[in-house]
N, CA, C and O atoms as a GROMACS GRO file, in nm:
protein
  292
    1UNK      N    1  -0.693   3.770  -1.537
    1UNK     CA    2  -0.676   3.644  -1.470
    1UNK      C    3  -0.643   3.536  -1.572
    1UNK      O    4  -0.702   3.528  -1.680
    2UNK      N    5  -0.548   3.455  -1.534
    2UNK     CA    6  -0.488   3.343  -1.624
    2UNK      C    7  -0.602   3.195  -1.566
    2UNK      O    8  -0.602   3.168  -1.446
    3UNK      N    9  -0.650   3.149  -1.620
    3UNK     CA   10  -0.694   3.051  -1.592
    3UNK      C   11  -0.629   2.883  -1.674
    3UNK      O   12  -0.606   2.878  -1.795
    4UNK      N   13  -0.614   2.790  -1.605
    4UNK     CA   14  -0.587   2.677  -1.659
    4UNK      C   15  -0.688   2.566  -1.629
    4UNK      O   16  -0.707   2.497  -1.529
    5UNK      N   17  -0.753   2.571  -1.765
    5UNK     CA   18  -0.853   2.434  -1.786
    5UNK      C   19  -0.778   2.324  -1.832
    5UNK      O   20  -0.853   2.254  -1.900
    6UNK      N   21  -0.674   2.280  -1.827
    6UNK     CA   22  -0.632   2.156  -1.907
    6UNK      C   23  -0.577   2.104  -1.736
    6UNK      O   24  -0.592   1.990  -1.690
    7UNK      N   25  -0.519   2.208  -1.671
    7UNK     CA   26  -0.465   2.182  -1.516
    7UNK      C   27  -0.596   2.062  -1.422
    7UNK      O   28  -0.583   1.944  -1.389
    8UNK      N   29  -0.701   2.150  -1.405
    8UNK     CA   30  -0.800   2.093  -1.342
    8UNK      C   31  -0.846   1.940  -1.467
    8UNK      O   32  -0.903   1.851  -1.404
    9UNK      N   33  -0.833   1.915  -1.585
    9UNK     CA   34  -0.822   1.826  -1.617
    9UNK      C   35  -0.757   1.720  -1.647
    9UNK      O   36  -0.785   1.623  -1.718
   10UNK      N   37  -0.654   1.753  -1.578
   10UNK     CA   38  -0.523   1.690  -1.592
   10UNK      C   39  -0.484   1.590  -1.420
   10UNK      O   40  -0.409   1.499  -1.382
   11UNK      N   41  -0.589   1.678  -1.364
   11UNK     CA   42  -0.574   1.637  -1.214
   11UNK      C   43  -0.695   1.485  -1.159
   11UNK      O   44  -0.696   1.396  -1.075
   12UNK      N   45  -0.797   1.544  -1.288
   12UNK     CA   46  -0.934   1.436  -1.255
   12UNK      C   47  -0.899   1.287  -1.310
   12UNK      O   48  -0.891   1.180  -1.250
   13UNK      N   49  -0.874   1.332  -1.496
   13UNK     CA   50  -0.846   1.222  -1.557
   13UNK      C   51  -0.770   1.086  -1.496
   13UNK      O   52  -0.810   0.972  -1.517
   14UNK      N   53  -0.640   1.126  -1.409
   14UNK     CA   54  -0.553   0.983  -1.375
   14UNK      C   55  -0.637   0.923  -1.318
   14UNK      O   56  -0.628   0.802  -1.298
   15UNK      N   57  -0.761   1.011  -1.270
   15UNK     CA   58  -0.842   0.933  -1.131
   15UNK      C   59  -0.900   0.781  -1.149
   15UNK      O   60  -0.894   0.680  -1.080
   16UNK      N   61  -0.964   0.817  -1.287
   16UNK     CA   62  -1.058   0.698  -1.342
   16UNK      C   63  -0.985   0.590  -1.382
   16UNK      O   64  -1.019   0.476  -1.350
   17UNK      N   65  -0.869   0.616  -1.462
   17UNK     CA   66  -0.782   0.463  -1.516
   17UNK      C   67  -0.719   0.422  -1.371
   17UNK      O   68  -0.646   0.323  -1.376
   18UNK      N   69  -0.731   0.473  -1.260
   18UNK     CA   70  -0.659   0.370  -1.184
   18UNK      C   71  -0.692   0.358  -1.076
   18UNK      O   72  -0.616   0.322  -0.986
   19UNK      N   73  -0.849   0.396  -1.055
   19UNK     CA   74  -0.963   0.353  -1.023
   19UNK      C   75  -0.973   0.199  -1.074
   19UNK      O   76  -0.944   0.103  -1.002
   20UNK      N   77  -1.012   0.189  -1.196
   20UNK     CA   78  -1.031   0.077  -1.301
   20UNK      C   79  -0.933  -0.005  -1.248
   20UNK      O   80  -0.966  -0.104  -1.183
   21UNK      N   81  -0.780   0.030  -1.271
   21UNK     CA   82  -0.681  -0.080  -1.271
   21UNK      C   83  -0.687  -0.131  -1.144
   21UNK      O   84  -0.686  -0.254  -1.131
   22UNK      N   85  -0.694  -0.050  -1.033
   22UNK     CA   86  -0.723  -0.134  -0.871
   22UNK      C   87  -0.841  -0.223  -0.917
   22UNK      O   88  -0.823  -0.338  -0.958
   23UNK      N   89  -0.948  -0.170  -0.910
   23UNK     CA   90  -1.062  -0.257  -0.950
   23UNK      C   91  -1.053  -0.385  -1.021
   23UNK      O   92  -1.128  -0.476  -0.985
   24UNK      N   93  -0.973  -0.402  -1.113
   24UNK     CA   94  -0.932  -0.480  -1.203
   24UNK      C   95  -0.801  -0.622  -1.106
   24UNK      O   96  -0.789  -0.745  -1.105
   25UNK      N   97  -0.747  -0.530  -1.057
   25UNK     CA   98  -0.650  -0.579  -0.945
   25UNK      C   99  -0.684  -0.675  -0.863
   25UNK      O  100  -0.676  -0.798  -0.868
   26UNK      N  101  -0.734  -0.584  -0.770
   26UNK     CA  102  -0.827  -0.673  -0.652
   26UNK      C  103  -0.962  -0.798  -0.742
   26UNK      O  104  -1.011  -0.892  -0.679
   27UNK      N  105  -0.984  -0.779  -0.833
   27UNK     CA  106  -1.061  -0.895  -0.849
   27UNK      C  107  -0.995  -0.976  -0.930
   27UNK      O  108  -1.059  -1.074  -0.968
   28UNK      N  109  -0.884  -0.964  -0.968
   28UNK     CA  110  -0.795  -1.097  -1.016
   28UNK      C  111  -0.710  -1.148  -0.912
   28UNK      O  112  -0.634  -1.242  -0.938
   29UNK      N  113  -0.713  -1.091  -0.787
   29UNK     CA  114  -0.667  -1.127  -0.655
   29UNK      C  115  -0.726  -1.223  -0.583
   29UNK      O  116  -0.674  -1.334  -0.567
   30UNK      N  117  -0.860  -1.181  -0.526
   30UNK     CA  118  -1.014  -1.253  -0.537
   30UNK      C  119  -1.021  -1.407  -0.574
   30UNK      O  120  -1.047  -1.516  -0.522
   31UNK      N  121  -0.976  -1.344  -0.715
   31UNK     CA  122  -1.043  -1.475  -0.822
   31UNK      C  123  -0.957  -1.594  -0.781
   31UNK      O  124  -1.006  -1.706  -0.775
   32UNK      N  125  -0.800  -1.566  -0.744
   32UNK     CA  126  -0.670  -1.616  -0.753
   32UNK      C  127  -0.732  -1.715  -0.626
   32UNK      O  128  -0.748  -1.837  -0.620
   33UNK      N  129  -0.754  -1.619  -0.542
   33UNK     CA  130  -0.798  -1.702  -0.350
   33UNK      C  131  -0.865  -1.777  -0.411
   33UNK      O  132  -0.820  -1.885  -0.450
   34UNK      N  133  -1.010  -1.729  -0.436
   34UNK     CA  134  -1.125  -1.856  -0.455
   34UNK      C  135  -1.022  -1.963  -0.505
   34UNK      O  136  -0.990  -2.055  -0.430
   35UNK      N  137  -0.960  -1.950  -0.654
   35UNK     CA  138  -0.931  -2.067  -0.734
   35UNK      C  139  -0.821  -2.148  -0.619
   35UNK      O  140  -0.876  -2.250  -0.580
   36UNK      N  141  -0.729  -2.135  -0.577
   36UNK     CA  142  -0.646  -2.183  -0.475
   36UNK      C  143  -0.699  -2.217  -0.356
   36UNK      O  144  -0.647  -2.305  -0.288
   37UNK      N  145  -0.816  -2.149  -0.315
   37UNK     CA  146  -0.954  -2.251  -0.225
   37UNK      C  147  -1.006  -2.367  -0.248
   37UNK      O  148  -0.998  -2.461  -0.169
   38UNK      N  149  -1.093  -2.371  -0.409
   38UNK     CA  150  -1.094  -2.459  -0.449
   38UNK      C  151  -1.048  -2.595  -0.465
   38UNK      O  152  -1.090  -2.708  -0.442
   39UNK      N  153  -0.900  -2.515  -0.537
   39UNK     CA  154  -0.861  -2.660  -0.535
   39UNK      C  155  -0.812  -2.711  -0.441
   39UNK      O  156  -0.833  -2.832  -0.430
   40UNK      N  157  -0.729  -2.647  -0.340
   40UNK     CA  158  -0.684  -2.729  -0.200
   40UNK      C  159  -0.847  -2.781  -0.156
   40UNK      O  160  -0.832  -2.903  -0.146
   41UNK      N  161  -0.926  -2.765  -0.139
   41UNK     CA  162  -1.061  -2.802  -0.092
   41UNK      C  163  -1.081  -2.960  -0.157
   41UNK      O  164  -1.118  -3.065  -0.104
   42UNK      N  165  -1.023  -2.918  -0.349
   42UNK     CA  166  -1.052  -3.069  -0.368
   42UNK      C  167  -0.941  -3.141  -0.388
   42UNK      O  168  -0.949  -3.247  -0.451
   43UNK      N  169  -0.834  -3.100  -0.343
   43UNK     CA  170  -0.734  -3.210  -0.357
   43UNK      C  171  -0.750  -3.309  -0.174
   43UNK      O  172  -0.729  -3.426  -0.141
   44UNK      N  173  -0.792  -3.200  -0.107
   44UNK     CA  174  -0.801  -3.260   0.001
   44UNK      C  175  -0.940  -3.342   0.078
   44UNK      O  176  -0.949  -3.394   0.189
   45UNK      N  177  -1.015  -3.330  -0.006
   45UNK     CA  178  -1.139  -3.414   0.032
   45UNK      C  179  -1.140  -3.489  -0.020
   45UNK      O  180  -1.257  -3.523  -0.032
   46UNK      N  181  -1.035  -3.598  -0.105
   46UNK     CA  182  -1.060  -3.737  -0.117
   46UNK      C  183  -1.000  -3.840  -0.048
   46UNK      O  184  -0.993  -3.963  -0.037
   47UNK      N  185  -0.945  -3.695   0.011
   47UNK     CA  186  -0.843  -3.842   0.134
   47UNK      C  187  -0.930  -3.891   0.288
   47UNK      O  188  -0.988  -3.818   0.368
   48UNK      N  189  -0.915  -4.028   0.291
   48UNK     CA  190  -0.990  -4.020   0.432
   48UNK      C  191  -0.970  -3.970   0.567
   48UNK      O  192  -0.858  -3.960   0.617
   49UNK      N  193  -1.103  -3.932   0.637
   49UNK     CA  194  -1.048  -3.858   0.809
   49UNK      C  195  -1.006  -4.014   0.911
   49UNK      O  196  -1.038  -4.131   0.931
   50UNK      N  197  -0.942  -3.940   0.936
   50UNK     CA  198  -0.935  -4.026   1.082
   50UNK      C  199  -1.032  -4.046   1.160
   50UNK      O  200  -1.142  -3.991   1.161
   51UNK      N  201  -0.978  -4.158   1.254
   51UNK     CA  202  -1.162  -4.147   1.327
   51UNK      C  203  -1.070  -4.116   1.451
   51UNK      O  204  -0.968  -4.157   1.504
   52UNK      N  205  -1.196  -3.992   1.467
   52UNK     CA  206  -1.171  -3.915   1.623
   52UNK      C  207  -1.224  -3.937   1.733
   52UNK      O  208  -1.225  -3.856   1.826
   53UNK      N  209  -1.274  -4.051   1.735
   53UNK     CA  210  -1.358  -4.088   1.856
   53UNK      C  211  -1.287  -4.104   1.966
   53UNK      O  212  -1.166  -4.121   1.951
   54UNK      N  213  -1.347  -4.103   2.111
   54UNK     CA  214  -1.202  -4.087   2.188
   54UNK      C  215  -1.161  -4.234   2.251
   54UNK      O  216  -1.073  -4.248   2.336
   55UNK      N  217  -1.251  -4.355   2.188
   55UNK     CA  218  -1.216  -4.477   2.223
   55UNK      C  219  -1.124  -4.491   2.093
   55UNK      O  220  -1.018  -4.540   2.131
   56UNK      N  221  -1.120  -4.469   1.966
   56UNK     CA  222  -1.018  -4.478   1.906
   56UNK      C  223  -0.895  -4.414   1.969
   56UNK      O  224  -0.794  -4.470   2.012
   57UNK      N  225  -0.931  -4.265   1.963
   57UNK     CA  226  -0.739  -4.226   2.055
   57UNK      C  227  -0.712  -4.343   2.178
   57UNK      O  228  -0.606  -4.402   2.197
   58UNK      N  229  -0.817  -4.355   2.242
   58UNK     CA  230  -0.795  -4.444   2.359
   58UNK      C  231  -0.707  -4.579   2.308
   58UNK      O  232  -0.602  -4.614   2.363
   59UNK      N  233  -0.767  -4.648   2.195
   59UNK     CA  234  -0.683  -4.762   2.137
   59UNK      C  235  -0.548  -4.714   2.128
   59UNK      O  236  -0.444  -4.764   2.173
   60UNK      N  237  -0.565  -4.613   2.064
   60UNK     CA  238  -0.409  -4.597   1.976
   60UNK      C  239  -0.328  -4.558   2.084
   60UNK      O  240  -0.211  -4.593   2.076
   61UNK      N  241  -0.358  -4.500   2.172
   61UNK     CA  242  -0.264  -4.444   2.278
   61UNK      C  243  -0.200  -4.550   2.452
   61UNK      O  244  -0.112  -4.532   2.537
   62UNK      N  245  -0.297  -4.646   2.426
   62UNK     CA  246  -0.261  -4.723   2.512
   62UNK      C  247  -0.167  -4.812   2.477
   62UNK      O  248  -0.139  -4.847   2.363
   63UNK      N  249  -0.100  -4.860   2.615
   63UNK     CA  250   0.021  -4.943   2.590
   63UNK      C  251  -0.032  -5.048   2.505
   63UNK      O  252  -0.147  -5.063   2.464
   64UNK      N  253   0.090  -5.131   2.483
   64UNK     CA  254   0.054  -5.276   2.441
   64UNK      C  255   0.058  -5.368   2.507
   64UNK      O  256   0.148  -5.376   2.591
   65UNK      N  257  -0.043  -5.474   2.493
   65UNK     CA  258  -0.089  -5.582   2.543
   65UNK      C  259  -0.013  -5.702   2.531
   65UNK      O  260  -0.034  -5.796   2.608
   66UNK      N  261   0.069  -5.706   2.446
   66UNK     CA  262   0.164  -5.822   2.442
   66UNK      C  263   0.276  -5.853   2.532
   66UNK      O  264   0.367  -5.772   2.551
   67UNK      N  265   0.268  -5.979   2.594
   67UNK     CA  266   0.318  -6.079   2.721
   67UNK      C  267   0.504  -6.133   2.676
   67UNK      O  268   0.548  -6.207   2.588
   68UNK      N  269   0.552  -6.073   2.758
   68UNK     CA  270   0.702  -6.095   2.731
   68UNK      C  271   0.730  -6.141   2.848
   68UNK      O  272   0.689  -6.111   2.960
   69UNK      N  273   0.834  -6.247   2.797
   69UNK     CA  274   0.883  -6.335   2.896
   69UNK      C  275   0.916  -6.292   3.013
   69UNK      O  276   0.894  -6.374   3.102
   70UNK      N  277   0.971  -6.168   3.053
   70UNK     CA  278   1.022  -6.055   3.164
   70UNK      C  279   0.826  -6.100   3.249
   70UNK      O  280   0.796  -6.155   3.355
   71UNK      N  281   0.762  -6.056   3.167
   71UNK     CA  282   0.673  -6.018   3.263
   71UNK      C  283   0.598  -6.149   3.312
   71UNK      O  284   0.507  -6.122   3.390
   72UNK      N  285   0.609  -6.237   3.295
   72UNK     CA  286   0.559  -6.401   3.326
   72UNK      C  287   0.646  -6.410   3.451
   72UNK      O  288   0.764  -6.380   3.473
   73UNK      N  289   0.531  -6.472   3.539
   73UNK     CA  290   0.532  -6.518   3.693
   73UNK      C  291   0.622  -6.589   3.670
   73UNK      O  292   0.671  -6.657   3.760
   0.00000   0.00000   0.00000
């Protein structure tokens, strides 16, 4: 019987380096999100909110109040 031990080690070895390199991958992927979370998080929390109240939309959305000659008795 011919046996090949370098075969069966030849088959395990790739396993581990690219094991590692995914591993390595996905958490510089990760890291990339968080950091691009971050900072959109703080570029955008110094600007002010709107106010959502619904008497504000109510202001903003109603006509205007100003009297034009057309509409005088």
């Amino acid at each position: 019987m011919h046996m090949l031990p370098s075969g069966s080690n030849r088959l395990s070895s790739p396993r581990r380096p690219l094991r590692r390199l995914s591993a390595e991958l996905i958490a510089i992927v990760l890291a990339k999100v968080a950091f691009f979370a971050l900072l959109g998080w703080y570029l955008t929390a110094h600007y002010p909110r709107p106010d959502t109240h619904p008497a504000a939309i109510e202001h903003l959305l109603a006509p205007s109040a100003s009297i034009t000659p057309e509409t005088k008795p």
